[in-house]
Phi, psi and omega in degrees: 000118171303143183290124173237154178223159185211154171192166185250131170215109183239169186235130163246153174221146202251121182266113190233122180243106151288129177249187189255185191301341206267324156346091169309349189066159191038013178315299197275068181008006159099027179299296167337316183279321164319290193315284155334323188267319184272326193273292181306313203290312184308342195296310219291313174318316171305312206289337158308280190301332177286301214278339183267359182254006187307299202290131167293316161358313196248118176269094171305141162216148187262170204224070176309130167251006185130319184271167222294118159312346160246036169224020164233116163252119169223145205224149186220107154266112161258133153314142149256101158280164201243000000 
């Protein structure tokens, strides 16, 4: 079996919407989130998979591990060793 290391990096991004006082709760059907979800997330998600795929070095994969996929993005950056 060939040697393999492994090491982790992760990035959280924690989604938080704040209102004012007056706010009854669940007023904006949770519209703040819509947002993030049709806008943010694809960008950010390109741009991710764009900056690991820079390097020729590195082969992306996507890499489920269990977590819920549409509140995870997990990914395996494989090393090319020569």
């Amino acid at each position: 079996m060939p040697h393999r290391e492994e090491r982790s990096f992760t990035i959280d991004i924690s989604l938080v919407a704040e209102f004012d006082d007056a706010y009854e709760g669940d007023d904006d059907g949770y519209t703040w989130f819509e947002r993030f979800e049709s806008g943010l997330k694809p960008r950010l998600t390109a741009a991710v998979t764009e900056a690991l795929r820079a390097d020729p070095r590195f082969t992306l994969l996507a890499a489920p591990r269990g977590k819920d996929p549409e509140r995870a993005l997990e990914l395996e950056l494989r090393f090319k060793a020569r």
